[in-house]
C-alpha positions as CSV (number, residue, x, y, z in Angstrom):
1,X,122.0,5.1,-299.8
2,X,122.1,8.8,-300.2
3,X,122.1,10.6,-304.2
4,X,125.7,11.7,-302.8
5,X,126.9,8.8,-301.5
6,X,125.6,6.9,-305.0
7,X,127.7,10.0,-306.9
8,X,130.8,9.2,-305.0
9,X,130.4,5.3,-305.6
10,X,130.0,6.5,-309.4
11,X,132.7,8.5,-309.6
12,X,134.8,5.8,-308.1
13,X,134.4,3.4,-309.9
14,X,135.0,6.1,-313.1
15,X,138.2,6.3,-311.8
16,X,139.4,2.9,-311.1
17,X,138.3,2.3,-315.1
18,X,140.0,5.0,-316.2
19,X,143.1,3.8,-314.4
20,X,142.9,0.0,-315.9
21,X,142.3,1.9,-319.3
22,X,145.5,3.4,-318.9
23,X,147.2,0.5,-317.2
24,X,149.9,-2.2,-318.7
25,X,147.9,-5.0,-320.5
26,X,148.0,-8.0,-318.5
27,X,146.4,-10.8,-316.1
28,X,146.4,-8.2,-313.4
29,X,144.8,-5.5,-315.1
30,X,142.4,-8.1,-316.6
31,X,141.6,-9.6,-313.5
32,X,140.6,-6.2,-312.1
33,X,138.8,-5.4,-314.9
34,X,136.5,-8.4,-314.7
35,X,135.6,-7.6,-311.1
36,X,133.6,-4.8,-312.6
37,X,130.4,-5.0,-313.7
38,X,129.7,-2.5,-316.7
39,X,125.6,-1.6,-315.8
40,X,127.0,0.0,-313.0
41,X,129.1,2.6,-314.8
42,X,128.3,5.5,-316.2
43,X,127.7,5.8,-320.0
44,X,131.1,7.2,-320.7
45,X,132.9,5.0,-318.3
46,X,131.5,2.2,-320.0
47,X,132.9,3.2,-322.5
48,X,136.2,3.7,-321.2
49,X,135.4,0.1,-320.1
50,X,134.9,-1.3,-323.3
51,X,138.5,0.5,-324.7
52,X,139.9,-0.9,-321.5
53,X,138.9,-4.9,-322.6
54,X,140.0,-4.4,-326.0
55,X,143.1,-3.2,-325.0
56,X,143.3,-6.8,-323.1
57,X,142.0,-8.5,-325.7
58,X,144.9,-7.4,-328.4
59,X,147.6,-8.1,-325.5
60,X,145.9,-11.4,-325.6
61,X,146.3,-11.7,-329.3
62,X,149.6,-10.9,-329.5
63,X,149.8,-14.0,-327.5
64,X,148.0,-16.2,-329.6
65,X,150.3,-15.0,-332.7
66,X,153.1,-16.3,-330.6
67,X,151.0,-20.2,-330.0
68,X,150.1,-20.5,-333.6
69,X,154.5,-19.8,-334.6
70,X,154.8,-22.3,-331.7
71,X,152.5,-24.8,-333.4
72,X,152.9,-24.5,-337.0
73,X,157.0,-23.7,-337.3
74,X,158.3,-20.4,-338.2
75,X,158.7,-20.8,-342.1
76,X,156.4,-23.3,-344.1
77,X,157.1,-26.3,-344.3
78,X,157.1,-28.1,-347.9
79,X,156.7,-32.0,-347.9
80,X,158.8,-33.9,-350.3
81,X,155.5,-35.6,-351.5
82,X,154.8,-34.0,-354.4
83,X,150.9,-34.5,-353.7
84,X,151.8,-32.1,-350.3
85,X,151.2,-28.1,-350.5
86,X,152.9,-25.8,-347.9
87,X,151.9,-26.2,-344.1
88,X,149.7,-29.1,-345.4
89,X,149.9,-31.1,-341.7
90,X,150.6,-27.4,-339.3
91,X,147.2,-26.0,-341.3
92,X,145.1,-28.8,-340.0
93,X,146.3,-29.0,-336.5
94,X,145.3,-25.4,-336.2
95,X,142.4,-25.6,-338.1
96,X,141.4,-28.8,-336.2
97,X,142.5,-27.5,-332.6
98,X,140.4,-23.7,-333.0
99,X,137.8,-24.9,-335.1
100,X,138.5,-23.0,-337.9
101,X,138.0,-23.9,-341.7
102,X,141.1,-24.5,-343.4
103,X,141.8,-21.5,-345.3
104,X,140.9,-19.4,-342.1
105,X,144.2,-21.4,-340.3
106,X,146.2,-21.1,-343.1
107,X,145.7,-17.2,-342.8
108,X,146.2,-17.0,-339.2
109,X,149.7,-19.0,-339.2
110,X,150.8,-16.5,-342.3
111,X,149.6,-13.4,-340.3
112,X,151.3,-15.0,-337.0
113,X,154.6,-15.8,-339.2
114,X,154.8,-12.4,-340.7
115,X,154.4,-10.1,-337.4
116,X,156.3,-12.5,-335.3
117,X,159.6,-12.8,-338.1
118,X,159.2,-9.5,-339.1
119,X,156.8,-7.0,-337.8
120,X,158.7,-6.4,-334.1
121,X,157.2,-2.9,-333.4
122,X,153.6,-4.2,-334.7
123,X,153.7,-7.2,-332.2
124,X,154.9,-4.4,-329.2
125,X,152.4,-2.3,-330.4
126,X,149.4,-4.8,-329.9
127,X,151.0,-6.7,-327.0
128,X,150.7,-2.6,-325.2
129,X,147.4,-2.7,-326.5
130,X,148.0,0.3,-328.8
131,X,146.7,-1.0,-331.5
132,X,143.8,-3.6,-332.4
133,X,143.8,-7.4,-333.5
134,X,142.6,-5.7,-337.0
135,X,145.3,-3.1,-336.9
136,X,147.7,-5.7,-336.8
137,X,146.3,-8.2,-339.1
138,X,146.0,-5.9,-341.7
139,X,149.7,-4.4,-341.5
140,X,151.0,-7.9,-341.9
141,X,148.5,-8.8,-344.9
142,X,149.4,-5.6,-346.8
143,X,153.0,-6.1,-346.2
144,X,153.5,-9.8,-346.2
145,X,154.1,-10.2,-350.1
146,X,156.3,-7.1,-350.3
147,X,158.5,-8.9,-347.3
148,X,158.4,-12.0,-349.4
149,X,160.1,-10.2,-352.4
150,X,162.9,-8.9,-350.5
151,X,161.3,-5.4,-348.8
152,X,164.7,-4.1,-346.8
153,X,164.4,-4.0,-343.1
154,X,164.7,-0.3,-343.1
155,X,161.6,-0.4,-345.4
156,X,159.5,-2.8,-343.5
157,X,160.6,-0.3,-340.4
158,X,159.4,2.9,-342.4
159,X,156.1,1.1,-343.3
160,X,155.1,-0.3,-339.5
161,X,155.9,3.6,-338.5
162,X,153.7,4.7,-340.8
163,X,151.1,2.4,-340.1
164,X,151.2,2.3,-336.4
165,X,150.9,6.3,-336.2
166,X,148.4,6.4,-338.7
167,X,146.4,3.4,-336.8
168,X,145.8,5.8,-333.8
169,X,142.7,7.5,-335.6
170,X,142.1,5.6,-338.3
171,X,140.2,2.1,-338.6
172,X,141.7,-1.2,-339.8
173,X,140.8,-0.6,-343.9
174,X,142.4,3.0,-343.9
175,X,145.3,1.8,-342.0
176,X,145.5,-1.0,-345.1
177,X,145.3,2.1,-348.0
178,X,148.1,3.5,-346.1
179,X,150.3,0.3,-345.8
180,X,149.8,0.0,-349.4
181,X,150.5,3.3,-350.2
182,X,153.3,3.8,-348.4
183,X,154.9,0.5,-350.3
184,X,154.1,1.8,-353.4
185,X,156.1,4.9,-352.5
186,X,159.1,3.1,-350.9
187,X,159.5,-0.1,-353.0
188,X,157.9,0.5,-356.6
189,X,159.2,-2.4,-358.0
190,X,158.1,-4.8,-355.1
191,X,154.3,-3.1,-354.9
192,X,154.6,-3.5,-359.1
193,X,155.6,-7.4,-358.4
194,X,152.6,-7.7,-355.9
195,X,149.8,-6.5,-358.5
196,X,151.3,-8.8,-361.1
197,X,151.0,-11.9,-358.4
198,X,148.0,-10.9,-356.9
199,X,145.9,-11.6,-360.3
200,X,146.8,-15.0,-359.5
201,X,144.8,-14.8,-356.5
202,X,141.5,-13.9,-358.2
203,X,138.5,-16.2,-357.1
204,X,135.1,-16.2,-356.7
205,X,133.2,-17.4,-353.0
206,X,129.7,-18.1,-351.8
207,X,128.9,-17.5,-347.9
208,X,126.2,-18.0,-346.7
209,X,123.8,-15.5,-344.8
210,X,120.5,-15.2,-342.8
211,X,117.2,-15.3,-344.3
212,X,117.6,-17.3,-347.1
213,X,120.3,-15.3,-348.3
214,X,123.9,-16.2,-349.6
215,X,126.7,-13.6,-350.4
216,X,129.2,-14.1,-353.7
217,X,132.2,-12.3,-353.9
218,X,134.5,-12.1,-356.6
219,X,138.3,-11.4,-356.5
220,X,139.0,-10.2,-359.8
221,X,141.7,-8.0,-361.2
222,X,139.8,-4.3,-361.7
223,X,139.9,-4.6,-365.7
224,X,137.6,-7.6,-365.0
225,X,135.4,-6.3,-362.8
226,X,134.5,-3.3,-364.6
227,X,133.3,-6.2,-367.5
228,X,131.5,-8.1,-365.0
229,X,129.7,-4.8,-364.2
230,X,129.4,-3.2,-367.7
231,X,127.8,-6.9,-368.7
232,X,125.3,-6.2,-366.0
233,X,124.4,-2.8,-366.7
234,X,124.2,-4.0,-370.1
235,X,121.8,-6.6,-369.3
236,X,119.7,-3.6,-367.2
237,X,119.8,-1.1,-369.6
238,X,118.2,-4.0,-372.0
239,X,115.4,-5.3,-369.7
240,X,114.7,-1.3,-369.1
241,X,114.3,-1.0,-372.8
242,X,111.9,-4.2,-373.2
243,X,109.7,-2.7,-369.5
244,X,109.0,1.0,-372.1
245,X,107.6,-1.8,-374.6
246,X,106.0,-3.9,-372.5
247,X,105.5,-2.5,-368.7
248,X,105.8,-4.5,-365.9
249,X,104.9,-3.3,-362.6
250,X,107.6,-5.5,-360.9
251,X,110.4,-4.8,-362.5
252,X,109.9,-0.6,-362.3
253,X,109.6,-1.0,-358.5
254,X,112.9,-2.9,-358.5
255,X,115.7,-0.8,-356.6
256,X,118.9,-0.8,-358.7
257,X,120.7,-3.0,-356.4
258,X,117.9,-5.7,-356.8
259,X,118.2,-5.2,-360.8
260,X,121.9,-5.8,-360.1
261,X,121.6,-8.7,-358.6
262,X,118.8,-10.1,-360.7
263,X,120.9,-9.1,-363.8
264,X,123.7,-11.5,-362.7
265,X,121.7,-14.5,-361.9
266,X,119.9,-14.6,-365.4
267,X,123.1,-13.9,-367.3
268,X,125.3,-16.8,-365.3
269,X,121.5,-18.8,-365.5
270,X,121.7,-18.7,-369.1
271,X,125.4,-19.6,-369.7
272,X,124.4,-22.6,-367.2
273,X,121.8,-24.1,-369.1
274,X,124.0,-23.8,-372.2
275,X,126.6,-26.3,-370.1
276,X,124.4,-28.4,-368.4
277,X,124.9,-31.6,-371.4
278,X,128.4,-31.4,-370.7
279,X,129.2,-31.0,-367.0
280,X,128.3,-34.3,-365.0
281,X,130.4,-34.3,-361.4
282,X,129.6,-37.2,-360.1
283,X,128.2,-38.6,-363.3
284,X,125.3,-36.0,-362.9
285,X,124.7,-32.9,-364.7
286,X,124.9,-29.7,-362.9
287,X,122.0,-29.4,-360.4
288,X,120.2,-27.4,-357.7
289,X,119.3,-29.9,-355.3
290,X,116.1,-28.9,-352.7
291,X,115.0,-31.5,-350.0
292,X,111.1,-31.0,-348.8
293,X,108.7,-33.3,-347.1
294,X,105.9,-34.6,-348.9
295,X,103.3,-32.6,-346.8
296,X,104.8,-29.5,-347.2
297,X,105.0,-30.7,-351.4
298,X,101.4,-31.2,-351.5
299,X,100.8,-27.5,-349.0
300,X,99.3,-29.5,-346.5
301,X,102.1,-28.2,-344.4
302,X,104.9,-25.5,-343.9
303,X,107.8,-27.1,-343.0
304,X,111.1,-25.4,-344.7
305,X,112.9,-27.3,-346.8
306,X,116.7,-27.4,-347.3
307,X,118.4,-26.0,-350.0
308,X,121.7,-28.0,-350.9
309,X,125.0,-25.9,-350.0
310,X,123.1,-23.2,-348.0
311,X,120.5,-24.7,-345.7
312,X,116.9,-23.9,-344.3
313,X,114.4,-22.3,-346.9
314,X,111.1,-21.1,-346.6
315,X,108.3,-23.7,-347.5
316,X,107.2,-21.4,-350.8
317,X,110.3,-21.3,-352.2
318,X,111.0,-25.0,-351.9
319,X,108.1,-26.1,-353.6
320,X,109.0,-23.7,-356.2
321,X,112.4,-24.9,-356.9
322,X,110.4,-28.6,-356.8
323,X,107.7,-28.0,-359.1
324,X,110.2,-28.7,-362.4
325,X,112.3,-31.6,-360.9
326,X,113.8,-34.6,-361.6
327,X,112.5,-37.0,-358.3
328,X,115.2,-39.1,-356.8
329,X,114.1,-40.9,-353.9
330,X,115.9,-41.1,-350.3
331,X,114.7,-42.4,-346.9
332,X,115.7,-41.0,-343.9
333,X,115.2,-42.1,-340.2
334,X,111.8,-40.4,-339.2
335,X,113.4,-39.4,-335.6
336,X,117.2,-38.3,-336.4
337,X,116.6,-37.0,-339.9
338,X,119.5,-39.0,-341.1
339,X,119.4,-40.9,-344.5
340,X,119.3,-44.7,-344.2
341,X,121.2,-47.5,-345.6
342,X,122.0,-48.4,-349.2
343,X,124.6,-51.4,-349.5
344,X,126.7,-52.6,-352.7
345,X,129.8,-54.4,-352.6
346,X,132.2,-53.1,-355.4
347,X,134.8,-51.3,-355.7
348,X,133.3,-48.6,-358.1
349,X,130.1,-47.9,-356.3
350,X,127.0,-47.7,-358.4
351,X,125.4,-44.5,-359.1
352,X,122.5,-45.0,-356.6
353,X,125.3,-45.3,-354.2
354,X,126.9,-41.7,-355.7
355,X,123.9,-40.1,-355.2
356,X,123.4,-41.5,-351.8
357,X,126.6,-40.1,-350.6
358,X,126.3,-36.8,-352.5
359,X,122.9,-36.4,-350.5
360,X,124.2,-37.6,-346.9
361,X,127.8,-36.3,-347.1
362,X,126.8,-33.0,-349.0
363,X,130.2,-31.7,-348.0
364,X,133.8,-33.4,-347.4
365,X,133.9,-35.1,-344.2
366,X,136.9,-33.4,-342.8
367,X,136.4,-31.2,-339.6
368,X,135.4,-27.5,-340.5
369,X,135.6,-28.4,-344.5
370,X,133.0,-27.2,-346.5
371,X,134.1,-28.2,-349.9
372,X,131.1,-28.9,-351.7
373,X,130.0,-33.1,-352.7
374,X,130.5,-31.4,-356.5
375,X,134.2,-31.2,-355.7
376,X,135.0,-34.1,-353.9
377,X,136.2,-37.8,-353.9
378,X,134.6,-40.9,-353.3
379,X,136.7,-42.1,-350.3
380,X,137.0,-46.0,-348.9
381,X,137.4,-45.4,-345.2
382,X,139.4,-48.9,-344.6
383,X,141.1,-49.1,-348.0
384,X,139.9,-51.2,-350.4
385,X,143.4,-53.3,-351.0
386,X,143.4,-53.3,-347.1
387,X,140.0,-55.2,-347.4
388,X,137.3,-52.2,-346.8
389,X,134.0,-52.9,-348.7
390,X,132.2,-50.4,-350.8
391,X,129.4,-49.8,-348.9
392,X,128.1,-46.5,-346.9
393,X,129.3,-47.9,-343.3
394,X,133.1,-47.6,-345.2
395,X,132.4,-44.8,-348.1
396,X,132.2,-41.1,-347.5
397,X,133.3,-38.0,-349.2
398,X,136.7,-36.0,-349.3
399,X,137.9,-32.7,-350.3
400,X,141.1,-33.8,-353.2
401,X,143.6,-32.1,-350.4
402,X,141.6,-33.9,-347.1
403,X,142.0,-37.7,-349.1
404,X,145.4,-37.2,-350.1
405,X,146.2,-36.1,-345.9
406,X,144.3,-39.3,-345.0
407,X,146.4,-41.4,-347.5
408,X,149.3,-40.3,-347.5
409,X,149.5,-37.8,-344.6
410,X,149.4,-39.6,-341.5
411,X,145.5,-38.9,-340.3
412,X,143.2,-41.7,-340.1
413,X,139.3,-42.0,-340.3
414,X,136.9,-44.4,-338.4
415,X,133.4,-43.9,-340.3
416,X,129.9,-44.9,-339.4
417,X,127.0,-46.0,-341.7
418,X,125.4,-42.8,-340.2
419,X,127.8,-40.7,-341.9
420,X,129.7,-39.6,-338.9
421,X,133.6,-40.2,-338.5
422,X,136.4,-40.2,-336.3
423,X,139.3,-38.7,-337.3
424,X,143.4,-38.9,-335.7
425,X,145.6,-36.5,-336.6
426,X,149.5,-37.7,-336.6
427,X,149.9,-36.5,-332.8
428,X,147.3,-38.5,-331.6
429,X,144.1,-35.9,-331.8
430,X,140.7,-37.1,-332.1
431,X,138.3,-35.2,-333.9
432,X,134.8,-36.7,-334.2
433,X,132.3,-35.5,-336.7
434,X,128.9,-36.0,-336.1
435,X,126.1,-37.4,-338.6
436,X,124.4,-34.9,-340.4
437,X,120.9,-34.8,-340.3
438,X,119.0,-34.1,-344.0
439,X,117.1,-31.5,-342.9
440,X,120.0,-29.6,-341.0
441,X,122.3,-26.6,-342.6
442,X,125.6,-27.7,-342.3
């Protein structure tokens, strides 16, 4: 093939991509565009190729909002039971079906809810494939609670006109600074009710990263944060004083992000140890729980250990969260990892049997739940009054929201002395959840 003949091909192909970009979201235009392959483009049609698939991908979206309405009802639903919260069944039928945790569900039904009940021109928008699943999601979060407190229509229309203009060249977090901008212009007595609710929102989350890393973010009202960071500058501005006195090469080559962060832990390690006599979940006192072999323990080997609520550490810093422990035996199967049996029959199992379920379960057993053992419930599988022994074939551990939906919502659990379960929602799903293995991030 000739350098002109490879041109034209080129060329022709830079064309039909710049046609599909420009084209009606839908199957067809999809189906064309997956017919091309993307290495045979040339670098700017590839990226007219990549605009092109996210174009399909929000037409697709705007689908999706439509299935979610479709599966978890237009408005919330609020159970009579007064141990029931709002979309307590539809948030674990999506959460179940998409494999999503289930605060993630509960945030996509509210962002389906509010652009399909209220945000027409936002659901056009991304249907067209003018705007991005971001764009979208962020216009219905930053005007959600303002609709809730009785934003008029010809407000929420002078908001999504605003937003959707300004979303042309502007990215998804500028496009929210609008939204809440504009509201604050429009509705000040809405945007004023929204602060004062939104300090009921404030929280505090662990995540968990790469590289034996873990990211904590705190939601806090801004008066609070600017303590939370004063108290840490404080604590710097102290340890900076004590390095002019006493000099220590490690702290001066510190970067003032790692002081930061070092700051925090020893201030919150400090008011820990103050409280460690008088929290006991579980019967036990707040702990850090590590899981290493016994070659790695003695350095005959490098084997990472597992750091409870986070997962694989390096073999170093294992044996130095071990070297001042508390031992507590467990025996696990030498080829699946999995902890092996420990039997009593009462109802009230003894703490052995706590802390063999703390350190099997290490989470609630619910599908995508990662509520920590600390926080949950010791749950009989077959109900005790029902017959169920207390043993670890029939006990496991819940989240306080999962055991109430398996008592008194309608789902049912088959568990295994493995620690894997079977769960059946109300409509007949089954959802299995494997055993997890003690030396396995969860």
């Amino acid at each position: 093939m000739t350098s002109a003949q490879m041109y034209s091909i080129d060329n022709d192909l830079s064309d039909v991509v710049q046609t599909l970009l420009a084209a009606i979201p839908g199957i067809t235009t999809l189906a064309d565009l997956v017919g091309i392959d993307p290495h045979k483009l040339s670098p700017a049609s590839r990226i007219d190729y990549l605009s092109a698939l996210e174009r399909q991908t929000a037409w697709l979206q705007a689908l999706m909002q439509r299935a979610i309405v479709a599966v978890a009802g237009r408005e919330s639903s609020i159970s009579e039971k007064i141990w029931d919260g709002v979309d307590e069944a539809e948030r674990e039928d999506i959460s179940t079906a998409l494999r999503l945790s289930p605060n993630t569900a509960q945030m996509r039904i509210d962002v389906a809810r509010t652009l399909v009940n209220h945000l027409p021109n936002t659901c056009s928008a991304l249907a067209m494939g003018e705007i991005s699943t971001a764009h979208a999601t962020v216009i219905a979060k930053e005007t959600a609670a303002a609709i809730r407190d009785g934003l008029s229509d010809y407000a929420i229309y002078q908001v999504e006109e605003k937003a959707l203009s300004f979303a042309e060249f502007h990215t998804p977090g500028q496009v929210a600074n609008k939204v809440r901008t504009t509201i604050a212009q429009l509705a000040p007595a809405e945007f004023e009710e929204v602060v004062d609710r939104a300090r009921e929102t404030r929280r505090v989350s662990c995540y968990n990263d790469a590289d034996g890393m873990a990211t904590v973010v705190a939601i806090l009202p801004a008066q609070d944060a600017q303590i939370v960071m004063k108290s840490i500058e404080a604590y710097i501005l102290t340890m900076n004083a004590h390095n002019e006195e006493t000099p220590t090469k490690v702290w001066s080559l510190l970067s003032a992000d790692n002081k930061r962060a070092d700051a925090l832990t020893a201030i919150l390690s400090s008011a820990l140890s103050d409280s460690l006599t008088m929290v006991k979940p579980h019967r036990r006192a707040v702990t850090i729980n590590v899981t290493i072999d016994l070659p790695t323990l003695l350095g005959l080997a490098q084997n990472p250990g597992q750091l409870s609520g986070y997962g694989a550490i390096p073999a170093s810093v294992a044996r130095e969260l071990a070297s001042d422990a508390t031992w507590k035996r467990f025996i696990t199967d030498p080829q699946t990892g999995n902890l092996l049996d420990y039997g009593r029959e009462k109802y009230d199992p003894p703490q052995a049997l706590v802390d063999f379920l703390l350190a099997r379960d290490r989470t609630c057993r619910f599908p995508g739940c990662r509520q920590p053992a600390t926080r949950t419930d010791i749950d009989h599988a077959h109900s005790w009054e029902s017959g169920g022994q207390t043993n670890i074939e029939n006990l496991g551990l819940l989240c306080r929201r999962h055991h109430r939906l398996k008592t008194h919502g309608g789902w049912s659990l088959i568990s295994n002395d493995d620690g894997s379960c079977e769960w059946s929602s109300p409509v007949g799903k089954k959802y299995f959840v494997p055993a997890r293995p003690i030396n396995e991030n969860i």
